[in-house]
C-alpha positions as CSV (number, residue, x, y, z in Angstrom):
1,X,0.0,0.0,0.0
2,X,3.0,2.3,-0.2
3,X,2.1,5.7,-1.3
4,X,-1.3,5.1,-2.4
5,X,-3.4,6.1,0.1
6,X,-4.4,9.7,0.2
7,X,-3.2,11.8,3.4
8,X,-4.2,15.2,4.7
9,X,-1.0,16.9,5.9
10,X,-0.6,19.9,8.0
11,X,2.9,21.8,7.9
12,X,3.2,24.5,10.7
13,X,6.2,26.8,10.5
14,X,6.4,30.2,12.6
15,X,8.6,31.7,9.8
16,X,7.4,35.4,8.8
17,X,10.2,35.8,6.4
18,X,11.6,34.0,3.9
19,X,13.9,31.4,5.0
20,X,15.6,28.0,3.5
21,X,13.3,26.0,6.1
22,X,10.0,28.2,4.7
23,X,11.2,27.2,1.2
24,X,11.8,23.4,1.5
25,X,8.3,23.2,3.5
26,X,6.2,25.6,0.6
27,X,9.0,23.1,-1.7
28,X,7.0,19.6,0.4
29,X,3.4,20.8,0.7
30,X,3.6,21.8,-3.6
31,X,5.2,18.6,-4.5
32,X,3.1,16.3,-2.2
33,X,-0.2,18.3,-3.5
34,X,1.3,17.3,-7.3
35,X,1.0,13.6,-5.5
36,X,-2.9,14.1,-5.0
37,X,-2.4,14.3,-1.3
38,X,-3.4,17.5,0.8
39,X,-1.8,20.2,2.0
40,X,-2.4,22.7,4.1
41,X,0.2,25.4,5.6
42,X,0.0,27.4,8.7
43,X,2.2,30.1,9.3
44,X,2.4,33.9,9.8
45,X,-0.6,35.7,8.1
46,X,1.0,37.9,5.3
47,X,4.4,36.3,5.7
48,X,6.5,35.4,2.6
49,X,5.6,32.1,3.2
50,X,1.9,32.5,3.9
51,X,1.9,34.6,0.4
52,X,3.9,31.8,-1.5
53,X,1.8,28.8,-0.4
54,X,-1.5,31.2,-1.5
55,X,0.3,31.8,-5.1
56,X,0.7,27.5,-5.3
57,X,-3.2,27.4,-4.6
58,X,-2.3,25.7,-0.9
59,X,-4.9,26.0,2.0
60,X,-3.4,28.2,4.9
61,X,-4.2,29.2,8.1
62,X,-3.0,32.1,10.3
63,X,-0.3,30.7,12.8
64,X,2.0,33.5,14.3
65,X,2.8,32.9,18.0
66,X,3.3,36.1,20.4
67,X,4.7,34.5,23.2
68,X,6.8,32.1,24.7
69,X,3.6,29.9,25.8
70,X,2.8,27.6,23.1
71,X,-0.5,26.5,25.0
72,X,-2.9,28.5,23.3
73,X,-0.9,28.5,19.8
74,X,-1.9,24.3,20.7
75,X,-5.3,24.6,21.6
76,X,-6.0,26.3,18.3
77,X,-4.3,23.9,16.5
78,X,-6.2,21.1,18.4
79,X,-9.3,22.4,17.4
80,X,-8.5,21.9,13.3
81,X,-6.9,18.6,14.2
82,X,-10.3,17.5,15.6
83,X,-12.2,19.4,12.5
84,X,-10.2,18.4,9.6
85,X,-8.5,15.2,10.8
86,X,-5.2,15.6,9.4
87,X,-3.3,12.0,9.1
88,X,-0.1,14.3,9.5
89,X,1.4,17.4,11.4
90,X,4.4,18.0,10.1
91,X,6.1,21.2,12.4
92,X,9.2,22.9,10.2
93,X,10.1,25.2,13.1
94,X,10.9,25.1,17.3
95,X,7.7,27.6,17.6
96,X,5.6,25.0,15.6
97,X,7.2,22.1,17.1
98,X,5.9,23.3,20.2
99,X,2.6,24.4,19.1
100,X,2.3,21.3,17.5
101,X,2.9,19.0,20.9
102,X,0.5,20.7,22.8
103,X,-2.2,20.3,19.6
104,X,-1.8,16.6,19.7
105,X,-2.0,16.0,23.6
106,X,-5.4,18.3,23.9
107,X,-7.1,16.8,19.9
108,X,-8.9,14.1,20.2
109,X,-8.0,12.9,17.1
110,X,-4.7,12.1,17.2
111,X,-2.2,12.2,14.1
112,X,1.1,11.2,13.0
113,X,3.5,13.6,14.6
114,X,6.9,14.6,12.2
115,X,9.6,17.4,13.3
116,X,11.9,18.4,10.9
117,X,15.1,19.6,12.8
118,X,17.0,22.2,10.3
119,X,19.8,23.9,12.3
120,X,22.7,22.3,14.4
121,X,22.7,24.8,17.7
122,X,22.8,22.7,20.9
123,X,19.5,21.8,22.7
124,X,18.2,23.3,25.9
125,X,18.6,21.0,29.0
126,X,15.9,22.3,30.4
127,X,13.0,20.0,32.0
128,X,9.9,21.6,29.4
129,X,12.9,21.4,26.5
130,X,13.5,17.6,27.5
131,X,9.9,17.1,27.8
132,X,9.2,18.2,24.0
133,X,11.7,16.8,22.5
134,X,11.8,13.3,24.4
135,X,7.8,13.1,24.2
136,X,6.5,10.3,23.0
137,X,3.9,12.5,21.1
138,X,6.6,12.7,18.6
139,X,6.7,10.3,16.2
140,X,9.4,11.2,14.2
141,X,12.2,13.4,13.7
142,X,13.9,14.7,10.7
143,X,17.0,15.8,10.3
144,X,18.5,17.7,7.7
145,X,22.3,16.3,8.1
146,X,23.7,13.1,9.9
147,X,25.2,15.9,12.1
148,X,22.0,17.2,13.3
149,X,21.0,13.6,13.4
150,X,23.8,13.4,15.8
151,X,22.9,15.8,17.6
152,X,19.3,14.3,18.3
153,X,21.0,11.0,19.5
154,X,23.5,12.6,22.1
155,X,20.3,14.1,23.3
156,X,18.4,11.4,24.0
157,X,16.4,10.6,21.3
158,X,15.7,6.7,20.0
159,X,18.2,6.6,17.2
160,X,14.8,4.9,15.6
161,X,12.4,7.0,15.2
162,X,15.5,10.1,13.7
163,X,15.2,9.9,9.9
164,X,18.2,12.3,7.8
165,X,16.7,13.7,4.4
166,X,18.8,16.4,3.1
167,X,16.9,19.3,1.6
168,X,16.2,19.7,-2.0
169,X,17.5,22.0,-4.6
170,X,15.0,23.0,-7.3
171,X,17.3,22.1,-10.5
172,X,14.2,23.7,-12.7
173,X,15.6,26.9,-11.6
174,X,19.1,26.3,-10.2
175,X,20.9,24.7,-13.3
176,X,24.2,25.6,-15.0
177,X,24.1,27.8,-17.8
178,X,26.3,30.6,-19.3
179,X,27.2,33.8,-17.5
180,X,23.9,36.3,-17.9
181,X,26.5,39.6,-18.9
182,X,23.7,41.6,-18.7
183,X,22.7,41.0,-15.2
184,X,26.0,40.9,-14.3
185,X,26.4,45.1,-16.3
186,X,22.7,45.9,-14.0
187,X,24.8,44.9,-10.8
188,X,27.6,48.0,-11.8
189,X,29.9,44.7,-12.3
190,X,32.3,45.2,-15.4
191,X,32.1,41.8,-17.5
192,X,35.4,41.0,-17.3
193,X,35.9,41.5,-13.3
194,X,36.3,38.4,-10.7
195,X,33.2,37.6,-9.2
196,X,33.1,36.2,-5.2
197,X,30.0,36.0,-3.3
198,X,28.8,35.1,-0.1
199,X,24.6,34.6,0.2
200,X,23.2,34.6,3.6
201,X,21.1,37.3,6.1
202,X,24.2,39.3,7.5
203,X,25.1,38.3,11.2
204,X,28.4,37.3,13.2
205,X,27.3,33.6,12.6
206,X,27.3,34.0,8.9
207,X,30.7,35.4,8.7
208,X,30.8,37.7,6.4
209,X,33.4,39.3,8.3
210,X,35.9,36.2,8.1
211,X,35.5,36.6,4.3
212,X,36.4,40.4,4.0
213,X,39.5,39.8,6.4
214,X,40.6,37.0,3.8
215,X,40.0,39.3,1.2
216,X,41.8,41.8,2.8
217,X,44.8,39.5,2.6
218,X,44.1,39.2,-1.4
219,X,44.7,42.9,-1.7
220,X,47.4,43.4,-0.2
221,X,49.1,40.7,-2.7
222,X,47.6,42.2,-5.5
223,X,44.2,40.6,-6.2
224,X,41.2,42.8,-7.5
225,X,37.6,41.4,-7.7
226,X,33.7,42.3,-6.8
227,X,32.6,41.1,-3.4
228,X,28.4,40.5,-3.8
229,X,26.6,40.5,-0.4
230,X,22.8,39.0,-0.7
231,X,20.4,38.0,2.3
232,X,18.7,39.7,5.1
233,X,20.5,42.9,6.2
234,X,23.5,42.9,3.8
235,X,22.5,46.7,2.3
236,X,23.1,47.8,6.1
237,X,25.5,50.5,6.9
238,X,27.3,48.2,9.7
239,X,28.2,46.0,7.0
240,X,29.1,48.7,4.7
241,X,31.7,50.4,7.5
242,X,32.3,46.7,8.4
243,X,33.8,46.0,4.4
244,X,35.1,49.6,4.0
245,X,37.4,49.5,6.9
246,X,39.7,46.9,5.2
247,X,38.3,46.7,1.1
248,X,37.5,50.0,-0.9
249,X,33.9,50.4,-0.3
250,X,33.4,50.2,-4.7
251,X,34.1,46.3,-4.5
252,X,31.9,45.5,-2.7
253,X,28.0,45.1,-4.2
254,X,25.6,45.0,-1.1
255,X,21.9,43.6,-2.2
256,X,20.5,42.9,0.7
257,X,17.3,40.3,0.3
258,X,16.8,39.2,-2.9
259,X,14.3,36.7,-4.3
260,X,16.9,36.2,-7.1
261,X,19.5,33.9,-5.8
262,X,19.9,32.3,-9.2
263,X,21.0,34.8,-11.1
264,X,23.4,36.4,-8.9
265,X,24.8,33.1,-8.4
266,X,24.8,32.6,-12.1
267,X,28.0,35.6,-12.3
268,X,29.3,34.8,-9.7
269,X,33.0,32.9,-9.9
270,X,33.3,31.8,-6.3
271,X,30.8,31.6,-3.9
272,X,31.6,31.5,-0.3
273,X,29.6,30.0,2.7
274,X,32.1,31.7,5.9
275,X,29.5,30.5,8.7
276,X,30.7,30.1,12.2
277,X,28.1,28.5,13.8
278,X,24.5,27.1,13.6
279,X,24.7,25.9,9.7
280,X,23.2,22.9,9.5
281,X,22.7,21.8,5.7
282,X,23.2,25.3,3.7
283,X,20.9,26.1,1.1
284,X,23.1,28.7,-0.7
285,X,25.8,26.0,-0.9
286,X,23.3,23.5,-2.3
287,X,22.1,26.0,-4.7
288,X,25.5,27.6,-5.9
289,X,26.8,24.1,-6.3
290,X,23.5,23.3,-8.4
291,X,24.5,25.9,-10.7
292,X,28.1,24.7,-11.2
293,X,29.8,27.6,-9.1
294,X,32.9,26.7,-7.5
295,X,32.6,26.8,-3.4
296,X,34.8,27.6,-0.4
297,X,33.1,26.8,2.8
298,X,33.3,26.7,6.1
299,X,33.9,23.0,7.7
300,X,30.8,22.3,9.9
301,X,28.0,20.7,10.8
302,X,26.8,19.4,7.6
303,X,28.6,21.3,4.5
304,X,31.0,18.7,5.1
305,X,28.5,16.5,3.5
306,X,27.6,18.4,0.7
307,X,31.2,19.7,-0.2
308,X,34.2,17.2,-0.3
309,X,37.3,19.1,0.4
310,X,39.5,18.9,-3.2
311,X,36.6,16.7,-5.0
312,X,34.0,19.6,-5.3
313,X,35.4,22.2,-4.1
314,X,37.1,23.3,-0.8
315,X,36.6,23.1,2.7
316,X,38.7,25.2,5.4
317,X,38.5,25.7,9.4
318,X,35.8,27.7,10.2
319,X,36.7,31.2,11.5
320,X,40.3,30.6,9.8
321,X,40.4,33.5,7.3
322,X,43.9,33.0,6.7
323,X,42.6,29.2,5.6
324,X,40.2,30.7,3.5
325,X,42.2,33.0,1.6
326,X,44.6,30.2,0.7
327,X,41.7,28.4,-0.8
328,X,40.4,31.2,-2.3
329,X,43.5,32.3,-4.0
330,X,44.1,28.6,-5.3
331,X,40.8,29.3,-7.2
332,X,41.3,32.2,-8.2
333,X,44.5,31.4,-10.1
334,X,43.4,28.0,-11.4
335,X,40.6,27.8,-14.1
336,X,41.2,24.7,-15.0
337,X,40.3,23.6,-11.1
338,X,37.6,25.7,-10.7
339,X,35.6,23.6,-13.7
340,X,36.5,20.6,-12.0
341,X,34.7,21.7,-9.0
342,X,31.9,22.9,-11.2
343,X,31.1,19.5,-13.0
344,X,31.2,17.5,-9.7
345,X,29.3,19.8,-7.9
346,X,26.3,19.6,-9.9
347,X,26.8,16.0,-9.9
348,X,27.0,16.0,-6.5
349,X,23.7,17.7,-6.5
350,X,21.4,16.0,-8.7
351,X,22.7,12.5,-6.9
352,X,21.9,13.4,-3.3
353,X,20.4,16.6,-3.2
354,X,17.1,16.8,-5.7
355,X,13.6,18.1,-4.4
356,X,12.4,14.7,-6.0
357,X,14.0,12.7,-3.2
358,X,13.3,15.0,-0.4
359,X,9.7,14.7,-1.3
360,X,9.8,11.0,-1.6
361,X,12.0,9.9,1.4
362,X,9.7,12.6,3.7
363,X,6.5,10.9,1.8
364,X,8.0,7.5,3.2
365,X,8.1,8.5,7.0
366,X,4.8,10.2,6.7
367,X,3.7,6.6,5.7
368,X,5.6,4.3,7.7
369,X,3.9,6.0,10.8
370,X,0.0,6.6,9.4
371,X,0.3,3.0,8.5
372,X,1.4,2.2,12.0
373,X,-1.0,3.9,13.9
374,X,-3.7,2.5,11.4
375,X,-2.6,-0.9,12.1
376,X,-1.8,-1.6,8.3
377,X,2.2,-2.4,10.1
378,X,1.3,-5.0,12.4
């Protein structure tokens, strides 16, 4: 009976913004509705993603927790578990993972229970942390990278009932084609100057500051290039004064967010992923690599297993900006390299990375359990 019955699925995800987690759940409910099952998303009223599941003609409902109690966030969620009988709640975020514990224990109905786990900060040791995450109310945990799924384990948490399913890149719109020139002129970028970019919101755990003190190192030997920051926050003045303090302030090419990644990527040369902390499977990385751009990341949590160090591009300590400008300036001065890492990266992509499996592997947890608790697995 695998994958032929019809379920009703609820994602919840407190996520206002637009975020890799919003994506690959909008990504899941739009590729499971393709399936014939249904979907239904609720999140922030008005939020990017609450807008993006309306344009893809998915059911939503207003989700957008105030405070820290999740009891009454539950207790409204209860109530459409007991109207609509969902066969799944499937909660993307720690907001809706704790909404979505107390739903369950107060519904009368009760469904299959699935927590995607996206980021690889430590747990709380609280009692009320311990409590929702060691609750038998969950049925299932998903983790984005065997680190997070590591994670999990050295928490606690049956071994069992932790499933790893690396998010999906969207190769219909991240694919490897030629340089748009165009794009590249709109941007103030001459055609012929040396792309590196870094994607991602701008905070101290993204590091964009690691990457302008290894660029800094480039110019003093010599090197000239564009710098393009895109994500959250990166056309702020602190990041502005933060680059111009060690890079002439007409490098750099600050974007702030965009909603396109592609295309930027698309001119770019390098890109660079300089987190610090709290990366758990990166979605720039997947997408830049998607698109055949040559990477430098940093080595943690689980862009070690998207990026083999020398295969498909190249790793370095994270923090180490001295590291990372020897990578980088390997790069730079070896074309011949740099398409190496651009073949096997897209290969690497479309063999472990493709929304297709994401969709089928999550589809095959969702029905593991609803089998279970209908007693088709006894």
């Amino acid at each position: 009976m695998k994958n032929k019955q019809i379920l009703k699925i609820l994602h919840i995800s407190e996520s206002y913004g637009w975020s890799g987690g919003a994506n690959q759940a909008q990504t899941l409910a739009k590729e499971l509705n393709k399936k014939g099952h249904i979907n239904y998303i609720a999140c922030p009223e008005n939020g990017d993603l609450y807008k993006k599941a309306k344009e893809n003609s998915i059911e939503t409902f207003n989700f957008n927790p105030k405070t820290k109690s999740a009891i009454l966030d539950g207790f409204k969620i209860s109530k459409l578990i007991d109207e609509i009988k969902f066969d799944v709640i499937h909660a993307h975020h720690p907001k809706a993972h704790n909404a979505a514990v107390v739903a369950k224990f107060l519904s009368r109905h009760k469904p299959v229970l699935v927590v995607s786990r996206r980021v690889s900060h430590s747990l709380p040791k609280n009692i009320l942390a311990k409590l929702k995450y060691k609750t038998s109310l969950v049925d299932a945990y998903i983790a984005v990278c065997e680190y997070v799924k590591n994670i999990l384990v050295n928490y606690g948490i049956d071994e069992k009932k932790i499933y790893v399913i690396y998010s999906g890149v969207d190769r219909k719109k991240f694919f490897k084609k030629e340089k748009d020139m165009e794009f590249k002129k709109e941007l103030g970028i001459n055609y012929d100057e040396f792309v590196i970019t870094l994607i991602g919101n701008f905070s101290y755990d993204k590091g964009q500051h690691i990457l302008i003190d290894a660029l800094d190192i480039l110019r003093k030997k010599g090197y000239r290039f564009k710098v393009i920051f895109a994500g959250k926050n990166t056309d702020s003045d602190e990041l502005k004064r933060m680059f111009q303090k060690k890079l002439p302030i007409e490098w750099g090419v600050f974007l702030g967010l965009r909603d396109d990644v592609e295309k930027i990527l698309n001119i770019t040369d390098i890109n660079v992923n300089a987190a610090i902390k709290g990366e758990a499977l990166s979605g720039s990385l997947r997408e830049a690599m998607a698109l055949g751009v040559p990477s430098v990341a940093s080595d943690i949590a689980g862009n070690r297993e998207i990026l083999k160090d020398g295969f498909n591009g190249f790793l370095y300590n994270p923090g180490n900006y001295i590291s990372l400008a020897t990578k980088l300036e390997i790069l730079i001065n070896n074309t011949e390299l740099r398409n190496i890492f651009s073949n096997n990266a897209t290969k690497t992509i479309d063999e472990k990375f493709s929304i297709d499996t994401m969709v089928e592997k999550t589809l095959d947890v969702y029905m593991k359990y609803v089998g279970e608790v209908r007693g088709e697995n006894r």
